[in-house]
C-alpha positions in Angstrom: 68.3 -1.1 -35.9 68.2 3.0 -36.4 66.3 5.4 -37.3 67.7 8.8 -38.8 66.5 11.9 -38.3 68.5 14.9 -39.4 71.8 15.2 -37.0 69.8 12.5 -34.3 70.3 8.8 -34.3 68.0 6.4 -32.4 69.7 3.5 -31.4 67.7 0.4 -30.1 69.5 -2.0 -28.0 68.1 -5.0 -25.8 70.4 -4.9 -22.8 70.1 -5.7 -18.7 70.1 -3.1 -15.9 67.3 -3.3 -12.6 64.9 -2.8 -9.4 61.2 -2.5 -9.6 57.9 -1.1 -11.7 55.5 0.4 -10.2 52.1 -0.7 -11.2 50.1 3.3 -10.7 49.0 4.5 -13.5 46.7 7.8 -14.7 43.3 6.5 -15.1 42.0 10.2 -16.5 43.5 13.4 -16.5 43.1 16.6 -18.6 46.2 18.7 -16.7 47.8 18.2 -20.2 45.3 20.4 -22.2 44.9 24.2 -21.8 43.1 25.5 -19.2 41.2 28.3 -18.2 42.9 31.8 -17.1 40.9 32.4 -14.1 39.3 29.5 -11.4 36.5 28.9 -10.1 36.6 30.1 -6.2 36.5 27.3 -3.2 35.4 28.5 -0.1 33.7 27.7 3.0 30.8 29.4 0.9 31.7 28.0 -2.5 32.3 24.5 -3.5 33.1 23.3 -6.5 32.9 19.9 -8.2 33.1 17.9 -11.4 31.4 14.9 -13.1 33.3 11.7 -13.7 31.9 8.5 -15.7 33.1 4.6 -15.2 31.7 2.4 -18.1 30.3 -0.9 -17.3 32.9 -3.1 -18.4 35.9 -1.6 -16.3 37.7 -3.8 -13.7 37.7 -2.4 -10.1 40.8 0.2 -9.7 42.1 1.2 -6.5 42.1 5.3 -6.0 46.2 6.4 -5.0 45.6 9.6 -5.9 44.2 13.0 -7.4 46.1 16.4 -8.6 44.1 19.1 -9.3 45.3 22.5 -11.1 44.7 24.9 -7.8 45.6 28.3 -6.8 46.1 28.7 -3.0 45.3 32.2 -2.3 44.3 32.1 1.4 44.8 28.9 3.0 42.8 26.6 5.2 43.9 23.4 7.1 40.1 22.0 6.5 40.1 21.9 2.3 39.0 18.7 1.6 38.6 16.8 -1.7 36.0 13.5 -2.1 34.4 11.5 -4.4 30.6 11.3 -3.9 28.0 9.9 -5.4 25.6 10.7 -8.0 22.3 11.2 -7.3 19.8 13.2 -9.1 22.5 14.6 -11.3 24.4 16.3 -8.4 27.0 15.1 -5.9 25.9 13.4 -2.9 28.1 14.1 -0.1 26.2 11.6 2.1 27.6 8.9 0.0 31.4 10.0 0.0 33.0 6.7 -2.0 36.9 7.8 -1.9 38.5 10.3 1.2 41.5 12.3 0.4 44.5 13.6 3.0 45.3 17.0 2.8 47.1 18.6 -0.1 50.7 18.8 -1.3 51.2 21.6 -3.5 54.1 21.6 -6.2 55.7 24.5 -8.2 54.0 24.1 -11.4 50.6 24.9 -9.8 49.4 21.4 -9.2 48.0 20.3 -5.9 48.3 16.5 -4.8 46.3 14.5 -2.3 46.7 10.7 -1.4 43.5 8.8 -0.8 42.7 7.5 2.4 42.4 4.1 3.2 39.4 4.5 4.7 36.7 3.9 3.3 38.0 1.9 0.4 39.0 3.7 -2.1 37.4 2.2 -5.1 34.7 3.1 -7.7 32.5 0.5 -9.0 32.1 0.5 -12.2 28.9 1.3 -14.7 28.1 4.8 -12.9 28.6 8.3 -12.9 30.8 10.0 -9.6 31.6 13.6 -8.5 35.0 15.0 -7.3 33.9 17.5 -4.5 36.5 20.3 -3.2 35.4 22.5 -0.7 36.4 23.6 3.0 34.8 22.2 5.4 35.6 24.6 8.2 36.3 28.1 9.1 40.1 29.0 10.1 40.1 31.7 12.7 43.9 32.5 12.9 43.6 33.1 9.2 43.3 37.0 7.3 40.6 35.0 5.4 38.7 32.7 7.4 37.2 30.8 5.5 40.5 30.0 3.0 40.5 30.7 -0.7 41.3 28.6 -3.5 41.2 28.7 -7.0 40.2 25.2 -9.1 40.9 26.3 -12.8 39.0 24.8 -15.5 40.0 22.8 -18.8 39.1 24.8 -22.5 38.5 21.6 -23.8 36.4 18.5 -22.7 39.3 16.2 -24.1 41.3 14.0 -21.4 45.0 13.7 -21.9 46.7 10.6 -24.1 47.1 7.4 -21.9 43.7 7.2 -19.6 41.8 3.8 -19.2 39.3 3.4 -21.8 36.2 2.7 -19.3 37.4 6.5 -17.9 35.7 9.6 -19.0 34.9 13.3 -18.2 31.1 14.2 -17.5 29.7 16.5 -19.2 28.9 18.4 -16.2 30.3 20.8 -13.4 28.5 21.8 -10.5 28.9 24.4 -7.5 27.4 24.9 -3.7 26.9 26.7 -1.0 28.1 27.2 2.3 29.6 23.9 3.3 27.9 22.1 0.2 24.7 23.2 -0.2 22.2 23.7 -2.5 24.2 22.2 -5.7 23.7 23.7 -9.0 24.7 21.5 -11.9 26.1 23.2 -15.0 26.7 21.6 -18.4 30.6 22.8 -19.3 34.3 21.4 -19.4 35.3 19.8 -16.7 38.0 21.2 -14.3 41.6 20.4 -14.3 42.8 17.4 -12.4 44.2 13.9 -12.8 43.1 10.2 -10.9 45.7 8.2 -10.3 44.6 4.4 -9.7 46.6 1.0 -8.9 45.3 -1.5 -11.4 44.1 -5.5 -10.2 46.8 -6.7 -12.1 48.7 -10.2 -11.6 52.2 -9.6 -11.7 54.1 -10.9 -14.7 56.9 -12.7 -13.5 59.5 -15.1 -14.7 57.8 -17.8 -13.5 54.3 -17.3 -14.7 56.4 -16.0 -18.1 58.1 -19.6 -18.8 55.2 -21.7 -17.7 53.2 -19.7 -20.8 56.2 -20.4 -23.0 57.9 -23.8 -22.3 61.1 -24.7 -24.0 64.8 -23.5 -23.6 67.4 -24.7 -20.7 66.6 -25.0 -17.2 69.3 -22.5 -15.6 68.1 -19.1 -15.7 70.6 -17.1 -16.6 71.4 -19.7 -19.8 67.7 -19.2 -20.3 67.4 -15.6 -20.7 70.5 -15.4 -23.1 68.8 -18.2 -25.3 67.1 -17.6 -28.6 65.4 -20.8 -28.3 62.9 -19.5 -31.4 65.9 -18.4 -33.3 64.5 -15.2 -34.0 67.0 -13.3 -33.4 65.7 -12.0 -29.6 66.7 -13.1 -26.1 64.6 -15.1 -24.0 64.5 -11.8 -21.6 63.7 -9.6 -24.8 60.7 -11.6 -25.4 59.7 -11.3 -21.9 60.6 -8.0 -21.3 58.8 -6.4 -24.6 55.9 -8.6 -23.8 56.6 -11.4 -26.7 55.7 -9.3 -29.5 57.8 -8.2 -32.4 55.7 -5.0 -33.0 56.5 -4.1 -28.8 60.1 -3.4 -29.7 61.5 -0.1 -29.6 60.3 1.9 -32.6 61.7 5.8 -33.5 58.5 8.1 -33.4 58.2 12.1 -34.3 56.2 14.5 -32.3 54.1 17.2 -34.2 57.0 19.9 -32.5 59.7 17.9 -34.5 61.2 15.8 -31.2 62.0 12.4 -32.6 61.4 9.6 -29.5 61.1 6.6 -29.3 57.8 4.2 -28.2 57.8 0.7 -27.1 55.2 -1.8 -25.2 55.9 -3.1 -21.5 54.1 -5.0 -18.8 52.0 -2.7 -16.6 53.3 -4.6 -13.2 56.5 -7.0 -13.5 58.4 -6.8 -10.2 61.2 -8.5 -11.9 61.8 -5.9 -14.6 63.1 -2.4 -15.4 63.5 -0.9 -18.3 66.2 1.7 -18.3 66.3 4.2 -21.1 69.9 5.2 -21.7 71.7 8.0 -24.3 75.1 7.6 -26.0 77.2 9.9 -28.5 79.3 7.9 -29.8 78.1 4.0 -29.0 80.5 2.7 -26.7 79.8 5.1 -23.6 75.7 4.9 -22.3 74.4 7.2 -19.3 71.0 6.0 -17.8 68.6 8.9 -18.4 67.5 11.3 -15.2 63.7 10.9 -14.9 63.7 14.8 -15.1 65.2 15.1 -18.6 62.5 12.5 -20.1 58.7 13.4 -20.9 56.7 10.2 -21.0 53.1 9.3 -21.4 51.7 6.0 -20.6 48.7 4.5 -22.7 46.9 1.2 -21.2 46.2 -1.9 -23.5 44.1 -3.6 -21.2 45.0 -4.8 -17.6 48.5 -6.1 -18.4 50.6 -4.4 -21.0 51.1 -0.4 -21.5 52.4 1.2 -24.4 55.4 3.9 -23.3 56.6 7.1 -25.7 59.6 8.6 -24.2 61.0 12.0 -25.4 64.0 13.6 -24.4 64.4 17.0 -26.3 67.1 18.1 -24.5 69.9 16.0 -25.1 73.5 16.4 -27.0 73.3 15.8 -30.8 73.3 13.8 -33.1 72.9 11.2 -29.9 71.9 7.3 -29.5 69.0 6.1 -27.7 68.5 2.2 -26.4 65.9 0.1 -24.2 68.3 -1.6 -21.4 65.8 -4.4 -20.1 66.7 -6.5 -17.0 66.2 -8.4 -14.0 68.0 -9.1 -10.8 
């Protein structure tokens, strides 16, 4: 099957390849739309948080982690990030729901930190939650003792493509005193940042996969190469695409003219990977580098998860294919 676009081909193959999926996803993050030229300070004396909302019907996530858009101009080993509670439409920092570790900073002006398994990182759902940044404690041996950061905020109130449904921005910001004091809510966009969340999901295996769809041999790997439906798809494309013609492979355009290509997976199947791979001439395929690709991830419910893969920087005209497999 191709799709033609100018001098680029799209080729879509079902093949094999391997190891493992991780099952993380983005539950809500806005560090895709344009921010803000100048943050908000976080201080000893200035702390800084944002308004999150978790509708009713969401299933219980599992916090990994949160990136947040954040200048370090002075820095302080006690900068600590939290999600509180809401109470009286400000954060509660007596009712701290999620811990984070201490930050790793990256090149692009993000700023990660890993949850803390202690206390259990999870939000129930049907309520409103603050993420709380601030420093806790003064740093003697620092120029500026009390550290200085900067948390930039988002122009826009939009969140990014790909977040859970039940996730959503506040409508509200809100800033403190020294060591959290005295909050002042403020209605404006929220700041720039990203929640990362493990999803209760039951692994789709080959197992559980067969005993949904009885029928073909008994061997596995005569299995997987049958077309027991005769629809013109292996056993493993069906279970790697999620048994759905309209999960295949499809070419897609970008607004910036980038032609891609979107297809629909299962959000945590151990026994899977799916390799995307380039050719320029059909007969030679390289496995992608995860640098070269830009990907966004949108859920369909607890199970399934709808990829678009870009890679505007390869050779053309070039080929593109899908290489599904398991061990």
């Amino acid at each position: 099957m191709f799709a033609r676009n100018h001098s680029l081909a799209l080729c879509f193959i079902l093949t094999l390849c391997l190891p493992e999926a991780g099952w993380a996803a983005r539950v809500l993050s806005n560090l895709g739309q344009a921010q803000a030229p100048a943050g908000a300070p976080v201080s000893t004396n200035a702390w800084q948080a944002s308004s999150i909302t978790i509708a009713s019907d969401a299933p219980s996530w599992t916090i990994e982690t949160a990136t947040l858009s954040l200048e370090a101009l002075v820095t302080n080993p006690n900068l600590q990030l939290a999600i509180v509670a809401n109470t009286a439409f400000r954060p509660d920092l007596s009712q701290t729901l999620v811990a984070f570790g201490p930050p790793t900073f990256a090149a692009n002006g993000h700023a990660t930190f890993a949850a803390q398994a202690s206390p259990t990182p999870r939000l129930p759902p049907g309520a409103s939650y603050w993420i709380v940044l601030g420093v806790t404690a003064t740093d003697p041996t620092s120029p500026l003792p009390s550290g200085l950061y900067r948390w930039h905020f988002s122009q826009t109130q939009e969140a990014d493509e790909g977040r859970a449904d039940a996730w959503s921005f506040g409508s509200q910001t809100a800033s403190a005193g020294t060591f959290g004091t005295d909050w002042t809510p403020d209605t404006s966009t929220p700041y720039t940042f990203a929640i990362e969340a493990s999803r209760p999901v039951t692994p789709m295996t080959l197992s559980r996969w067969r005993a949904q769809h009885p029928g073909g041999p008994v061997e596995t790997s005569a299995y997987l190469a049958s077309d027991d439906d005769h629809n013109g798809l292996t056993a493993l494309a069906e279970f790697g695409f999620a048994g759905a013609a309209e999960h295949l492979p499809a070419a897609v355009r970008r607004d910036d003219g980038v032609v891609g290509l979107t297809y629909v997976r299962w959000s945590h199947a151990p026994e899977l990977i799916w390799t995307p791979q380039f050719s320029t001439d059909l007969d030679e395929w390289q496995s992608i580098p995860p640098e070269d690709m830009e990907t966004t991830i949108s859920l369909l419910g607890l199970e399934q998860e709808r990829v678009h893969l870009w890679v505007p920087q390869l050779p053309t005209p070039h080929f593109l294919r899908i290489a599904v497999s398991r061990p």
